[in-house]
C-alpha positions as CSV (number, residue, x, y, z in Angstrom):
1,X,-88.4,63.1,-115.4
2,X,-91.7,61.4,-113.8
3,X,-94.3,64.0,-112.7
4,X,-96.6,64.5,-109.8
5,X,-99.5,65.7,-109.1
6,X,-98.4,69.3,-109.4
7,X,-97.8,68.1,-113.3
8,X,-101.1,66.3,-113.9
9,X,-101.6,68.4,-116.5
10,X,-98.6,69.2,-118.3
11,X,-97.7,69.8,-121.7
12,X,-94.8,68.5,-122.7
13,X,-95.1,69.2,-126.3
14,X,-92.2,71.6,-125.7
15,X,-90.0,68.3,-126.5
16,X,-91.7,68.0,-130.0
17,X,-89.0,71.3,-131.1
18,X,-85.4,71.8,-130.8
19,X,-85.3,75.2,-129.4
20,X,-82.4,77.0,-131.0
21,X,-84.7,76.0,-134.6
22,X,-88.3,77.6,-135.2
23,X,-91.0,76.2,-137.3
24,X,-89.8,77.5,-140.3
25,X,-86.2,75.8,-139.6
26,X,-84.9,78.8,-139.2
27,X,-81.9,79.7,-136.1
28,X,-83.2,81.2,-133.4
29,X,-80.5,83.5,-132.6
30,X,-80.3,83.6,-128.5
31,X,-79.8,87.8,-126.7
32,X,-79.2,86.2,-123.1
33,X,-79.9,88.8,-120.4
34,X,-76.8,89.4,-118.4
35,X,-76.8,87.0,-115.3
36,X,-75.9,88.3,-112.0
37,X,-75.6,86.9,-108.6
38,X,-74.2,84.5,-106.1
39,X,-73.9,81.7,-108.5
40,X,-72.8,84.1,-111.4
41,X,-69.7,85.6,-109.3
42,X,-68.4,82.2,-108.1
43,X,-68.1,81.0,-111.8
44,X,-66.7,84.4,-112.5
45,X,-63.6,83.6,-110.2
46,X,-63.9,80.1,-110.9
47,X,-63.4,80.9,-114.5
48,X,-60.4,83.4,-113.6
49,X,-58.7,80.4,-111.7
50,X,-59.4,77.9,-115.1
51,X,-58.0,80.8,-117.2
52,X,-55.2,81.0,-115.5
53,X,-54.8,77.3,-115.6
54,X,-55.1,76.8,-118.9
55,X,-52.6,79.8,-120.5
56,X,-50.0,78.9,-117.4
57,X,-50.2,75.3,-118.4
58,X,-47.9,75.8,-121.6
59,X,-45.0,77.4,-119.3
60,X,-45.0,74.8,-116.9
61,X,-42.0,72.7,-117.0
62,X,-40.3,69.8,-115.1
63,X,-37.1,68.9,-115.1
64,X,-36.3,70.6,-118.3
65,X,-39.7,69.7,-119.7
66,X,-43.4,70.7,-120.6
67,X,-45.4,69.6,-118.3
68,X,-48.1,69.3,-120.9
69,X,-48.0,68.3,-124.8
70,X,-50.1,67.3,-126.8
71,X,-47.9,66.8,-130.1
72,X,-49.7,64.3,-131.6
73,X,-48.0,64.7,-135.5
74,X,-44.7,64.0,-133.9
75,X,-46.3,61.5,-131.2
76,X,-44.8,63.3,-128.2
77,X,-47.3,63.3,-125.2
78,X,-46.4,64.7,-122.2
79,X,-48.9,65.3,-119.4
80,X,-48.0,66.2,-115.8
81,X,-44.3,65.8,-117.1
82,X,-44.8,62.1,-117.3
83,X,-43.4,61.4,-121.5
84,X,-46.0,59.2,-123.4
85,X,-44.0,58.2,-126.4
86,X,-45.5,55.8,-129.5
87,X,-44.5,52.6,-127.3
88,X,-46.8,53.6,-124.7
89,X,-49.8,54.4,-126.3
90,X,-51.4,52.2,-124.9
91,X,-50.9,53.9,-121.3
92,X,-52.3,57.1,-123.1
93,X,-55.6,54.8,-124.1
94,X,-55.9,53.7,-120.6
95,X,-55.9,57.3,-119.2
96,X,-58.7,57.9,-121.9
97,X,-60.7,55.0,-120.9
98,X,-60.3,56.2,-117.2
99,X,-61.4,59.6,-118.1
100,X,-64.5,58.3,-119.9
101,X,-65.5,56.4,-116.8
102,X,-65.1,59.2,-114.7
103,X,-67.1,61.7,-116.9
104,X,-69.9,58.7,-116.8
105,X,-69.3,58.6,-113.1
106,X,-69.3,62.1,-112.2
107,X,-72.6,62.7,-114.7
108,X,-74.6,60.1,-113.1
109,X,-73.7,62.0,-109.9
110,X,-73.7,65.6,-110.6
111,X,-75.2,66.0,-113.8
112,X,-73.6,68.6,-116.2
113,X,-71.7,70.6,-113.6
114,X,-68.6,70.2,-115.9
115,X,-70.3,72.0,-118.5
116,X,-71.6,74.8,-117.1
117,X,-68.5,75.7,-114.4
118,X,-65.4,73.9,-116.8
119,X,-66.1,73.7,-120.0
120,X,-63.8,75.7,-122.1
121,X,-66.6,76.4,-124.5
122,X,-68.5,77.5,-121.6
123,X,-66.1,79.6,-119.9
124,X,-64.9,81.3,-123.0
125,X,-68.3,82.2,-124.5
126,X,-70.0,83.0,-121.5
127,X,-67.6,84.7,-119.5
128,X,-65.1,85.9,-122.2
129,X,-67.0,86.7,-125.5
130,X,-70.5,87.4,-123.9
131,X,-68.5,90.2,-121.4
132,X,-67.5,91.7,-124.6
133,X,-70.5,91.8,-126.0
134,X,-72.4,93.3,-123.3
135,X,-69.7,96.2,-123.1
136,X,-69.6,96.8,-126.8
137,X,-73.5,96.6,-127.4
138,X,-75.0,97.0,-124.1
139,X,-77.9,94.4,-122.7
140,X,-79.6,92.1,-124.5
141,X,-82.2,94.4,-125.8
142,X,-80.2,96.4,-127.6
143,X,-77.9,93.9,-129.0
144,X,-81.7,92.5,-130.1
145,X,-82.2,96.6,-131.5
146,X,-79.1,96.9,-133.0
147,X,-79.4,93.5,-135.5
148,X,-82.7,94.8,-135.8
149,X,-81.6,98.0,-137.2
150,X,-80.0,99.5,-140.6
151,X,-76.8,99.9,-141.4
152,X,-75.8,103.7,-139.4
153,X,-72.3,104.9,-138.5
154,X,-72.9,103.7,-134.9
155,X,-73.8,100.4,-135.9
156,X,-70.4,99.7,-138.6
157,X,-68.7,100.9,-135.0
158,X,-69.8,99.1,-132.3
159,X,-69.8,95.7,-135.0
160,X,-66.5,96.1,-136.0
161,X,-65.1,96.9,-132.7
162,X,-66.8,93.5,-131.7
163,X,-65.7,91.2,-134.3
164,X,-62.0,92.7,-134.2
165,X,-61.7,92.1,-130.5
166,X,-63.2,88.5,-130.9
167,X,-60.9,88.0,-134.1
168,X,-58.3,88.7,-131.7
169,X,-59.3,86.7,-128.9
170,X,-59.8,83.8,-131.2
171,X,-55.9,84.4,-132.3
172,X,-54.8,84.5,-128.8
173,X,-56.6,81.1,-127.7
174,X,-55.3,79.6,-131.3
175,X,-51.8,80.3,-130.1
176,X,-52.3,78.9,-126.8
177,X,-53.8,75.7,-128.7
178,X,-50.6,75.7,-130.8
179,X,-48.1,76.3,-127.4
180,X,-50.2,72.8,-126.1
181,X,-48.9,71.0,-129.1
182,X,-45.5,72.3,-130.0
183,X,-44.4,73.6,-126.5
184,X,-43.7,77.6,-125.8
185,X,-40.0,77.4,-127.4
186,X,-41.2,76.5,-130.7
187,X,-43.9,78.8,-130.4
188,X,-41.3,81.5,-129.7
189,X,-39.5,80.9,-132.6
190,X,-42.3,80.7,-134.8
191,X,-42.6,84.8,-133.7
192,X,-39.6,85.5,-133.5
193,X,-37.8,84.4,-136.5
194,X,-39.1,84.6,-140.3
195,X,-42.6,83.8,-141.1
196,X,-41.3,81.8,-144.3
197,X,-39.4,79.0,-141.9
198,X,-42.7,77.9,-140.1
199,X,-45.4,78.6,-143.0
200,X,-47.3,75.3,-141.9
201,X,-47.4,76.3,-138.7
202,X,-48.6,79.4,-138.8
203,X,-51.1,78.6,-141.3
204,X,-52.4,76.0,-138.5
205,X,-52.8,79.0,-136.0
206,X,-54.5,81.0,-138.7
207,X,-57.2,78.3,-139.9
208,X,-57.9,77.4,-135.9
209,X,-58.5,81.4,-135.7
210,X,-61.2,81.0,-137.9
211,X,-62.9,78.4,-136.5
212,X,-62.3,79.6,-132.8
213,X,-64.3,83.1,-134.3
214,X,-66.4,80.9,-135.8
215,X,-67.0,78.8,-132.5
216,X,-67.5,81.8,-130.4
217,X,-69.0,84.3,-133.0
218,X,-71.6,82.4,-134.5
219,X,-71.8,78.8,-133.9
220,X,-72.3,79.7,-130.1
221,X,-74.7,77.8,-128.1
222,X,-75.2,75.1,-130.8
223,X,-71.5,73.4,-130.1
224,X,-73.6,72.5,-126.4
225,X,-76.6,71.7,-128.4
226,X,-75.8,69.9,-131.5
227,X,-72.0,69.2,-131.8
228,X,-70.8,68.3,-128.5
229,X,-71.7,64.2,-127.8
230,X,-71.6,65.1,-124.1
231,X,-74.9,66.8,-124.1
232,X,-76.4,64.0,-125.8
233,X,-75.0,61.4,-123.5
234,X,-76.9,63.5,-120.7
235,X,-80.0,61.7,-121.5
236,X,-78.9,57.8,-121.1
237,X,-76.3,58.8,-118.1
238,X,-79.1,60.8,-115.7
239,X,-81.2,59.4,-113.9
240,X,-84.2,60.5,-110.8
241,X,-80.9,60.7,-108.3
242,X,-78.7,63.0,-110.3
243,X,-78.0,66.5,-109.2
244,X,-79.1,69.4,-112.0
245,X,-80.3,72.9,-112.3
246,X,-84.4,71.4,-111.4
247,X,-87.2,73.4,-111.1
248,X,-89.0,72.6,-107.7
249,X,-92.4,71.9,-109.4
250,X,-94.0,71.3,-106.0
251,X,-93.5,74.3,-104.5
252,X,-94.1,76.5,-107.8
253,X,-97.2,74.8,-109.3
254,X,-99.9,75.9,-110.2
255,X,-97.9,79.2,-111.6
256,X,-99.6,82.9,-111.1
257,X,-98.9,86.1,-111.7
258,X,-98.3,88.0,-108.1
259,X,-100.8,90.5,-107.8
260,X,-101.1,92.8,-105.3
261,X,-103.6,93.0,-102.1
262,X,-104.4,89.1,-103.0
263,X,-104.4,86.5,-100.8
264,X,-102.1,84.1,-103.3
265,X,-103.2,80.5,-103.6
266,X,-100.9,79.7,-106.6
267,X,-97.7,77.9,-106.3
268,X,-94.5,80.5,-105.9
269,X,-94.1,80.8,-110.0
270,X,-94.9,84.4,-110.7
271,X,-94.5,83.5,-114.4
272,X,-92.0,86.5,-114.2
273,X,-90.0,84.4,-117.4
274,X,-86.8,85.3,-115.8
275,X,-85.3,82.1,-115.8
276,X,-86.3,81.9,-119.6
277,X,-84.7,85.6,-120.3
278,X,-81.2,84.4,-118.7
279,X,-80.6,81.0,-120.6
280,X,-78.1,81.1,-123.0
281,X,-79.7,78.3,-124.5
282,X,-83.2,79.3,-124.5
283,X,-84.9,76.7,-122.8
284,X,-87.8,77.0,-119.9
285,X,-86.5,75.0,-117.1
286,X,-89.3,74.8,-115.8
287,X,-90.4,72.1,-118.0
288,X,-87.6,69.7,-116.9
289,X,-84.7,68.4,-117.1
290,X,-83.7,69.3,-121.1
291,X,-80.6,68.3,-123.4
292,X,-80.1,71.7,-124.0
293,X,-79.6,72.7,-120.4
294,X,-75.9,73.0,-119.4
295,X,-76.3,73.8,-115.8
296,X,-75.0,77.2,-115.9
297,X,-77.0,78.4,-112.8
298,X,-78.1,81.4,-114.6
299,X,-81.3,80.6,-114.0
300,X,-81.2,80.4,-110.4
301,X,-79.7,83.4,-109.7
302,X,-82.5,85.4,-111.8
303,X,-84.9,83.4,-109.9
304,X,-83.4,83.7,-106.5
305,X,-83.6,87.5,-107.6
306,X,-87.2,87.4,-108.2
307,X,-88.1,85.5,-104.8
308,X,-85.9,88.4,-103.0
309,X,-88.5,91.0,-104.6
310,X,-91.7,89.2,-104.0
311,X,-90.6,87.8,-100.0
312,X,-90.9,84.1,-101.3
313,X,-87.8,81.6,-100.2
314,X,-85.1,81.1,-102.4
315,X,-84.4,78.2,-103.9
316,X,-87.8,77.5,-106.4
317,X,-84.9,76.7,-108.8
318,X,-81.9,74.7,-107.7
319,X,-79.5,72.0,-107.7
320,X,-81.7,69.7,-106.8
321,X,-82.5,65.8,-107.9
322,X,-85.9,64.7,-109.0
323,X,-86.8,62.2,-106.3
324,X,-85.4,65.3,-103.6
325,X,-88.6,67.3,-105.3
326,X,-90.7,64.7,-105.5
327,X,-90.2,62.9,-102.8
328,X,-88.0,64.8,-100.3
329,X,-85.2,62.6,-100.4
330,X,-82.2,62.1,-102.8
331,X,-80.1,58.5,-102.5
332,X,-76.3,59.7,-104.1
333,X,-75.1,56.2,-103.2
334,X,-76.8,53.6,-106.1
335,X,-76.1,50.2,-107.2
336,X,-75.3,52.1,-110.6
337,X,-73.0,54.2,-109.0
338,X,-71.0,51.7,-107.4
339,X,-70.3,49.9,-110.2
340,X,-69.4,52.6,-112.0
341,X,-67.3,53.9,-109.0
342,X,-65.6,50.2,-108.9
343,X,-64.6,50.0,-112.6
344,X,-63.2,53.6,-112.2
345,X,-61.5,52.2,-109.3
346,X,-59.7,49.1,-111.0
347,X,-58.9,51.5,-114.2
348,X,-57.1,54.2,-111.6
349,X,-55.6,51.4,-109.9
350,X,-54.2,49.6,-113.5
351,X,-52.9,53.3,-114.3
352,X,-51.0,54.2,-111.1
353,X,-49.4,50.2,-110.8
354,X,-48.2,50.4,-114.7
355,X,-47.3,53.9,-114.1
356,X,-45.4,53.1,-111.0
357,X,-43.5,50.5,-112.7
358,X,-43.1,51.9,-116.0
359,X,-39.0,52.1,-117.1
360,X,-37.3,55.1,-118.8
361,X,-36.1,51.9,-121.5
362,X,-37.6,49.1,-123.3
363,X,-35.0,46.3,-124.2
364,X,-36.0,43.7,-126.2
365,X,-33.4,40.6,-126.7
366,X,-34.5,37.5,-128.9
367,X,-31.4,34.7,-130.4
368,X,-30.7,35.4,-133.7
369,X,-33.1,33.7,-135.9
370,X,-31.9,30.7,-137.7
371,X,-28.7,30.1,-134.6
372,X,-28.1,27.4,-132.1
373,X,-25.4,27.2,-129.4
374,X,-21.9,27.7,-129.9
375,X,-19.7,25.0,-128.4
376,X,-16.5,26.7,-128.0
377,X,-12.9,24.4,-127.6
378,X,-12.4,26.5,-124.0
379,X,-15.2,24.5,-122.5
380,X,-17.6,27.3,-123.1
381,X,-20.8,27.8,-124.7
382,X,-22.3,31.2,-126.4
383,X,-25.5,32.0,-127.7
384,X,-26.1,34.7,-130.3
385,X,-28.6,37.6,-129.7
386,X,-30.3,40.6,-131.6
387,X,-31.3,43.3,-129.2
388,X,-32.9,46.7,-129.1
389,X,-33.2,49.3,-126.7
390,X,-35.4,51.9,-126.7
391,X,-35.6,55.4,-125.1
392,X,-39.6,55.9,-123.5
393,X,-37.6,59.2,-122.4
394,X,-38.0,63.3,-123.7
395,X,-33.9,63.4,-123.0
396,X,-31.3,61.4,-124.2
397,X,-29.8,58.4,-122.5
398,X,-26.9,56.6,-122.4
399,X,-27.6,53.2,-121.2
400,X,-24.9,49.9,-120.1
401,X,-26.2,46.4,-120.7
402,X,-24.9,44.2,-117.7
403,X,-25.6,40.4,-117.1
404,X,-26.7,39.7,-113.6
405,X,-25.1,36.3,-113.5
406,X,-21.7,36.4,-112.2
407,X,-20.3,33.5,-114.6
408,X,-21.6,34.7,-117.7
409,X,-19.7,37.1,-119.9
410,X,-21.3,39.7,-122.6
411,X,-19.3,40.6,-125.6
412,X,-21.4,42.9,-128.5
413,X,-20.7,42.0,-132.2
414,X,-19.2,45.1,-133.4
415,X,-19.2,49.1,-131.4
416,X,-22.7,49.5,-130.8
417,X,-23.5,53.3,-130.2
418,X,-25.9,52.8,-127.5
419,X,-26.3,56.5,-126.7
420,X,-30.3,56.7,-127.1
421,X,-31.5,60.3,-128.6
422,X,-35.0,61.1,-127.2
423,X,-37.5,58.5,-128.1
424,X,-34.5,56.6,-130.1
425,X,-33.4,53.3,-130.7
426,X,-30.2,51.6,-130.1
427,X,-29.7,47.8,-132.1
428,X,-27.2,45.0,-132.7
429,X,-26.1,42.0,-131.9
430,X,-24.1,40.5,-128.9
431,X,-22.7,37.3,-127.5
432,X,-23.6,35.5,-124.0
433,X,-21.1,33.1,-123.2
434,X,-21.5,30.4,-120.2
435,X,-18.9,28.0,-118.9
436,X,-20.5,24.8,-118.9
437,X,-19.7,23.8,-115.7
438,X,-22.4,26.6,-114.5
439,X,-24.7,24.6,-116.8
440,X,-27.1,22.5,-115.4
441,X,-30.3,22.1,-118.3
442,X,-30.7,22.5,-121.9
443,X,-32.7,26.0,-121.2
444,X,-31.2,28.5,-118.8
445,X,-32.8,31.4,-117.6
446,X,-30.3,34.3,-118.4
447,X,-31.0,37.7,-116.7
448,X,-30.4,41.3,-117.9
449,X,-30.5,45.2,-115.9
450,X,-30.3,47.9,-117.8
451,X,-28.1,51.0,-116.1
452,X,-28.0,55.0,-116.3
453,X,-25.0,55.3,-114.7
454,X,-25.4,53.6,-111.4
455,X,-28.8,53.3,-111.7
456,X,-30.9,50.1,-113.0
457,X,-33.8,51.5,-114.6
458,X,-34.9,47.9,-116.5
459,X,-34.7,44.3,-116.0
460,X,-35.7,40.9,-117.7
461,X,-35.0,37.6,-118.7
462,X,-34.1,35.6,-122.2
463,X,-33.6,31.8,-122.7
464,X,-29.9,30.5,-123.3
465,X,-29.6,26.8,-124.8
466,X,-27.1,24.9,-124.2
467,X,-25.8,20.9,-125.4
468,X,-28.3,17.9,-123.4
């Protein structure tokens, strides 16, 4: 971010460390001080709502169906009850792409809102696992006594209490991982019927424990910091028009302590370090916009808490953009935000046309390689064919093959079984046969449908040849 003259004579040096590392390379281990406030409860039931979500998700069905999997050993997607077999991968990689532009979209735009109100990292640690934490070991300052301190009764306690309630939160959210990817009736069987008949499975929900208790027990702040790619994407995607958790630099420069019965000429900073006790991530926001930060409005509310004491206005720390600080104003609508807004645009509108038209089968039929015509003595003519029918279904289907032109007649080589299991394929061969008199050129346009009953779910054309 630019400064002002408030800044004139700031020290940025700040950027020169990584602030979850000292200068002996050592982890700083973060004791966040328990946030509380407007912004605080509206993630609370925000984070209730995603909970809920998230482990309903696995029970939803349609029309027989998960509405989401995520099976990607067997290669069964389903999401909002829409099947994604291997044929339409490609779909799947179009949703991704449309996704990406989003996030790009909505970043540029709103900074890391996602992160600090969705993020299941976020929501789990700091509204799951921290909760725990804070009831098992009490604030910050004694979680900070009690690592401090010697091995006593009361500390083997309250430690083990903690890491067997995370162990087991970490096995819950590794089943629920597990329900996304094999679907809540394989999960049930999994519990319900010998251990020795889905070893590999359970010895995925196992290992995904461990790293979940891992994740959440230890690795912590730094999957925002150093593992996740969307924190460092922050950097190239923001820009002086984006909205973040800002420090209003104008209003709270130069920084003072209050004292009392003095006329105060400082800026509203009382250098109270509130805003620094609260982060999870241990930044100063008050030096900037950081990679580090993950909008989590913690910050705020401590502040807003602090202006409440001392009579100042809220709001020193805020969603705010930089040019709305620096300059009073904020422009949402950029030339870099509507091209991003017309790619996303033409990707959503790609998606919803080839999902709109997207059939529950996919026929191909090609002549049989190395044929020609067949004059027949009745004054007929028949081509030879290959096909294959695919099911882009979850269910099985029984599919009929019907020429659309009235003067043609089908016959199939053989007793095809063209009863599709889900995501199965049906082949063989089958003659077309024309009279000639419905001939008119050497190439013909031929075309197929494709019925469930009385139902056309397909359609297309092949080439018939026929004698000059």
């Amino acid at each position: 971010m630019s400064t002002s003259s408030a800044y004139e004579n700031f020290d940025d040096s700040f950027r020169d460390q990584f602030s979850a590392v000292d200068e002996d390379g050592k982890r700083n281990w973060f004791y966040p001080q328990k946030p509380e406030g407007y912004w605080h409860r509206r993630r609370v039931v925000f984070a209730v709502v995603a909970l809920g979500l998230l482990f309903a998700g696995p029970f939803l069905k349609m029309n027989g169906q998960s509405m989401f999997l995520f099976n990607v050993i067997e290669r069964k997607i389903i999401v909002f009850g829409m099947f994604i077999g291997p044929q339409d991968y490609w779909l799947f990689g179009l949703a991704m792409m449309s996704f990406m532009v989003f996030i790009v979209l909505f970043t540029a735009v709103f900074g890391r809102l996602f992160c600090g109100w969705a993020c299941p990292q976020t929501i789990f640690l700091e509204l799951v696992f921290r909760k725990i934490e804070y009831a098992i070991e009490g604030t910050h300052t004694q979680q900070k006594l009690l690592d401090k301190a010697p091995w006593t009764t009361d500390k083997i306690i309250k430690k083990v209490s903690k890491w067997s309630v995370f162990l087991l939160i970490s096995f819950v959210i590794a089943n629920l991982l597990l329900a996304y990817v094999v679907g809540v009736d394989e999960l049930k069987k999994i519990i319900t019927e010998p251990l020795s008949e889905h070893l590999s499975l359970f010895g995925g929900v196992v290992g995904f424990t461990v790293v979940f208790y891992f994740v959440f027990a230890w690795a912590r702040d730094q999957v925002c910091t150093v593992i996740c790619p969307y924190g460092r994407l922050q950097g190239v995607l923001l820009d002086r028009n984006s909205m973040v958790v800002a420090y209003d630099y104008e209003r709270g420069e130069p920084r003072a302590k209050l004292r009392k019965n003095e006329e105060r000429e400082a800026g509203d900073c009382v250098m109270c370090q509130q805003c620094v006790a609260v982060c999870p991530t241990g930044i100063n926001i008050r030096n900037g916009t950081q990679m580090e930060c993950v909008n989590c409005t913690a910050c705020i509310d401590a502040c807003d808490n602090i202006m409440d004491k001392v009579d100042l206005p809220r709001g020193l720390i805020r969603y705010a953009s930089e040019n709305s600080i620096a300059e009073g104003r904020s422009k949402f609508v950029t030339p870099r935000i509507i091209g991003y807004a017309a790619v996303l645009m033409l990707l959503w509108g790609a998606l919803g046309f080839v999902v709109a038209t997207r059939t529950d089968t996919e026929t191909t039929l090609f002549r049989a390689p190395g044929t020609t015509f067949i004059d027949n003595q009745d004054g007929t003519v028949s081509n030879l064919y290959t096909f294959k029918i695919f099911n882009k279904t979850n269910h099985k289907i029984k599919p009929i093959l019907k020429l659309d032109s009235p003067q043609a007649t089908l016959q199939f080589a053989g007793t095809p079984d063209l009863t599709l299991d889900p995501v199965g394929l049906s082949q063989g061969s089958l003659f077309v046969t024309i009279p000639k008199s419905e001939i008119k050129k050497r190439l013909t346009k031929v075309q197929f449908s494709v019925y469930e009953g009385e139902e056309k779910i397909e359609e297309f054309v092949t080439t018939f040849i026929a004698p000059q």
